[in-house]
C-alpha positions in Angstrom: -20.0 -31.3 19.1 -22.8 -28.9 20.0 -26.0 -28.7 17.4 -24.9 -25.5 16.9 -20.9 -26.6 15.7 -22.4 -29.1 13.8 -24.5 -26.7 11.8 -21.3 -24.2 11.6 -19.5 -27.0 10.1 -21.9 -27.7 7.7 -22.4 -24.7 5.9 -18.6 -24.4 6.0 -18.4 -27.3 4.2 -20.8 -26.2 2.1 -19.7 -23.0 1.6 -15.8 -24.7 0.3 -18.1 -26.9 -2.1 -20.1 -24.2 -3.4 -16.6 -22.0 -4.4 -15.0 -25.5 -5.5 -17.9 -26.3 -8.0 -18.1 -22.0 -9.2 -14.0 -21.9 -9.8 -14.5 -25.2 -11.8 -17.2 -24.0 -13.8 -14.9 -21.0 -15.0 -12.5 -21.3 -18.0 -8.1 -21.4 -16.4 -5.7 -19.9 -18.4 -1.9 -20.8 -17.4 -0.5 -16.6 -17.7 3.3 -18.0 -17.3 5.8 -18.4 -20.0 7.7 -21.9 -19.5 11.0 -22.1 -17.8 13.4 -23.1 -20.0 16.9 -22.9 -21.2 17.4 -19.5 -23.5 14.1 -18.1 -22.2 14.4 -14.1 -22.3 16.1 -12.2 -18.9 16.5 -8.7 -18.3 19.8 -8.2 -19.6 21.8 -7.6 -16.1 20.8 -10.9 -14.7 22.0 -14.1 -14.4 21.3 -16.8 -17.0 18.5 -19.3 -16.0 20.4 -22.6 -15.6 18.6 -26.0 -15.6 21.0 -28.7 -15.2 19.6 -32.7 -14.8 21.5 -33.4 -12.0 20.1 -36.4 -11.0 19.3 -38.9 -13.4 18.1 -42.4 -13.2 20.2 -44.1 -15.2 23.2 -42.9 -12.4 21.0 -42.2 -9.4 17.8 -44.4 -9.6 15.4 -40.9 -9.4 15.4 -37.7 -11.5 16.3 -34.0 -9.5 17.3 -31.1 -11.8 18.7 -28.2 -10.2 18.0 -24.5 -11.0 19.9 -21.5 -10.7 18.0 -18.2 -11.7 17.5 -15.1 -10.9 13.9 -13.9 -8.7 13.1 -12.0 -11.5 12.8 -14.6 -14.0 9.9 -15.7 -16.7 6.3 -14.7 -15.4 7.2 -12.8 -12.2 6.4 -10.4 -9.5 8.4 -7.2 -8.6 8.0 -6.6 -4.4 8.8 -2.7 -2.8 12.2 -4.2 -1.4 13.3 -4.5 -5.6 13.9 -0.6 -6.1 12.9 1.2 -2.9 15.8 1.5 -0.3 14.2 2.5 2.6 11.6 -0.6 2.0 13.5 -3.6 2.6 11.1 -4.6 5.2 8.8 -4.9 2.4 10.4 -8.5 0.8 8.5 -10.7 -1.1 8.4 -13.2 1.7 6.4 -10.0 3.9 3.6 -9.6 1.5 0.2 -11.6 2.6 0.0 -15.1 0.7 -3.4 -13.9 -0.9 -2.7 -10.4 -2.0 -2.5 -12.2 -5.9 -5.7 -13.5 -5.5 -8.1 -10.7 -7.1 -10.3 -9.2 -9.4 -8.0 -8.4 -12.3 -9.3 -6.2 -15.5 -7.4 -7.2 -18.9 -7.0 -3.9 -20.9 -5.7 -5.4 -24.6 -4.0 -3.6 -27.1 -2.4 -6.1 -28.9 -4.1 -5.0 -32.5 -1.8 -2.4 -32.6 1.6 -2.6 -34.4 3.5 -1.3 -31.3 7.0 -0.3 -31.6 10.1 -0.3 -29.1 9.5 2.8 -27.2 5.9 3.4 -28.1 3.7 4.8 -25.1 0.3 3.8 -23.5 -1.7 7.2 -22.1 -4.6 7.4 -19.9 -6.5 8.4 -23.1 -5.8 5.0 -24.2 -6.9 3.5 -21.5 -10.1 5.3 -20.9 -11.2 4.9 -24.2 -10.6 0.6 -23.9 -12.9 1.6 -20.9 -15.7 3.5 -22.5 -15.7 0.9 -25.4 -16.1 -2.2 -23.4 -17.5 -0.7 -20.3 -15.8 -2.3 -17.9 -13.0 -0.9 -15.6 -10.5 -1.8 -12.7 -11.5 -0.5 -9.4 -10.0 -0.3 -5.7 -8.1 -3.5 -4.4 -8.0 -5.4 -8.4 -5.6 -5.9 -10.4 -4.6 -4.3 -14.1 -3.6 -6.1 -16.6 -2.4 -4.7 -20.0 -1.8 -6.7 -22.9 0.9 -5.1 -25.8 0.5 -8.2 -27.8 4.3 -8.1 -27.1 4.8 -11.3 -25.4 3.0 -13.7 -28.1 5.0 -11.8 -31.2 8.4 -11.2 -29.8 9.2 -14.0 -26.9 11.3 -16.8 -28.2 14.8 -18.9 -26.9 17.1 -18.7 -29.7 19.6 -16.3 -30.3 17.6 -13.5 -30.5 15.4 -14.0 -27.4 17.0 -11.1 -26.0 15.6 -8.8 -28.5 12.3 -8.8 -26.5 14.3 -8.1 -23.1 15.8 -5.2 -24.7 12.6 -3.6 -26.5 9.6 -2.8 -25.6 6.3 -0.5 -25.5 5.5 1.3 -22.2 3.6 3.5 -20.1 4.0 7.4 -19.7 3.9 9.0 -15.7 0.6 9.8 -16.1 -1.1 6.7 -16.6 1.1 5.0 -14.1 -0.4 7.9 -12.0 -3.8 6.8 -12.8 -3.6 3.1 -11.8 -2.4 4.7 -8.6 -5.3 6.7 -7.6 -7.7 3.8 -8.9 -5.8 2.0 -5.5 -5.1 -1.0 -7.4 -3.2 -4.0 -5.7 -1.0 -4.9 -9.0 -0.2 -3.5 -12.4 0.9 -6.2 -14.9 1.9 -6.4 -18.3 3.3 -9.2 -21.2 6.6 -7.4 -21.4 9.9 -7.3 -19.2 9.6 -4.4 -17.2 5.6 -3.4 -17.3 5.5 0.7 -17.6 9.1 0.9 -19.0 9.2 1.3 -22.8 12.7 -0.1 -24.2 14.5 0.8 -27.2 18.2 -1.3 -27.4 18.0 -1.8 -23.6 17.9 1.8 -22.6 14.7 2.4 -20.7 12.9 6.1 -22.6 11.6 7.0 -19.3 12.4 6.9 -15.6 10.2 4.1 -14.8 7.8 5.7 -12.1 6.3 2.1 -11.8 9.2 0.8 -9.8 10.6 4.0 -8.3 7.8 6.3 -7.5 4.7 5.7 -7.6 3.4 1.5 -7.6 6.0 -0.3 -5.7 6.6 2.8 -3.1 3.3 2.6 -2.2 2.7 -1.1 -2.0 1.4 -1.6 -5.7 3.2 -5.3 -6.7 4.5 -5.6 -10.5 4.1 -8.4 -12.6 6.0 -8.5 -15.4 6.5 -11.2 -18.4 2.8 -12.4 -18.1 1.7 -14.5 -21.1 -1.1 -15.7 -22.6 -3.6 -12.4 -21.9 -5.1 -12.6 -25.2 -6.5 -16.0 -24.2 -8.3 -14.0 -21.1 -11.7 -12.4 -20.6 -11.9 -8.9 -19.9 -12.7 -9.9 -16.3 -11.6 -12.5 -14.5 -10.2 -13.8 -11.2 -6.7 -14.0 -11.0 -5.0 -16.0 -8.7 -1.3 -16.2 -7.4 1.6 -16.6 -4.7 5.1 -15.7 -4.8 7.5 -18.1 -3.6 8.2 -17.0 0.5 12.1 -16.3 -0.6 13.5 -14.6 1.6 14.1 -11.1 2.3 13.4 -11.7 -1.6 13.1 -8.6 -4.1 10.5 -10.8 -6.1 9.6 -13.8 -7.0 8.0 -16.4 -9.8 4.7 -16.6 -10.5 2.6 -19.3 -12.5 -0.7 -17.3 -12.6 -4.1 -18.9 -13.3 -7.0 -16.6 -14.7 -10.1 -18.0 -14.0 -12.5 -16.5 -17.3 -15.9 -15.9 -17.6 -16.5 -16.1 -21.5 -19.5 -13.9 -20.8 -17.2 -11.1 -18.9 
């Protein structure tokens, strides 16, 4: 090797030890609800099955097996999930690293939300103005109801947080769209849709007009944001399913307790 490789090499190396040492230093927070039997679903999927099909009192090793839909738990919503004339755009398509970003938490949870209850662009800029800090081009939103932490459970009424919910109206989905965002996410099932009963109050322009259309991925069902700094770096990648419509996600925010 060259005196020249050798030097490229080094501050490679370098540079991998340098990010190692600055993600470490930074606080994780696991954003994904466990996988479990009873665990919420949107109410036209199939039931998450884990069966321990392999045991080692019969087999020697333990293998469960899992049936479930893509959309299950913490999870991400590809173009190919609503939009017809995208089913090019699967989850296995979309680049390994386009989770990994910038993502703003916008937190509402001190408010008593109700099923059907709407998030504005008023609300939004006024989160902004009072902590000075908003998302930008190529970052990712996050907006916490609170919903998740109060309402997600695995009894027999776990699907009472499938079927209700607080959303977002057309214009604030709108607004995350001209702000060229790479994701909008939120702690409930279905992100910008509010829910009352299981009947969605709006049209959901999320998923059929104006995020997924145009590349914007949806995460949905993504826990723990009231454990997460206002900025931080988010970091995921869907399982390559494919020509899947989504996929699972166990997100890690990396926090800055001085963001």
């Amino acid at each position: 090797m060259s005196d020249s490789g050798a030097l490229t090499s080094k501050g490679g190396f370098d540079a991998v030890r340098a990010a190692a040492r600055h993600i470490r230093s930074l606080r994780p927070v696991d954003l994904a609800p466990t996988l479990g039997r009873g665990i919420p679903r949107w109410p036209t999927h199939p039931h998450l099955i884990i069966d321990p099909t392999i045991v080692h009192e019969n087999d020697g090793y333990y293998c469960q097996n899992l049936s479930m839909a893509e959309h299950i738990g913490c999870h991400v919503d590809a173009p190919a999930h609503t939009v017809a004339d995208q089913m090019h755009a699967s989850i296995d398509t979309i680049s390994v690293d386009r989770l990994v970003a910038e993502a703003v938490v916008y937190d509402f949870s001190d408010r008593d939300w109700k099923p059907g209850d709407i998030l504005t662009p008023s609300d939004i800029e006024s989160h902004e103005r009072k902590h000075g800090i908003s998302v930008g081009p190529d970052e990712i939103a996050l907006v916490n109801f609170g919903w998740l932490k109060q309402y997600w459970r695995r009894d027999t009424q776990a699907q009472w947080y499938a079927r209700n919910a607080p959303g977002m109206n057309e214009e604030l989905v709108l607004l995350f769209k001209e702000r060229k965002v790479r994701a909008v996410g939120a702690d409930t099932i279905a992100c910008e849709a509010a829910l009352v009963d299981g009947v969605s109050t709006g049209t959901l322009p999320g998923h059929f007009k104006h995020w997924l259309p145009n590349g914007i991925l949806i995460l949905e069902c993504v826990a723990n944001l009231e454990l997460v700094s206002r900025r931080c770096l988010f970091v995921a990648a869907p399982l390559p399913i494919e020509h899947g419509s989504g996929s699972p996600l166990r997100p890690i925010a990396y926090c800055c307790d001085e963001c």
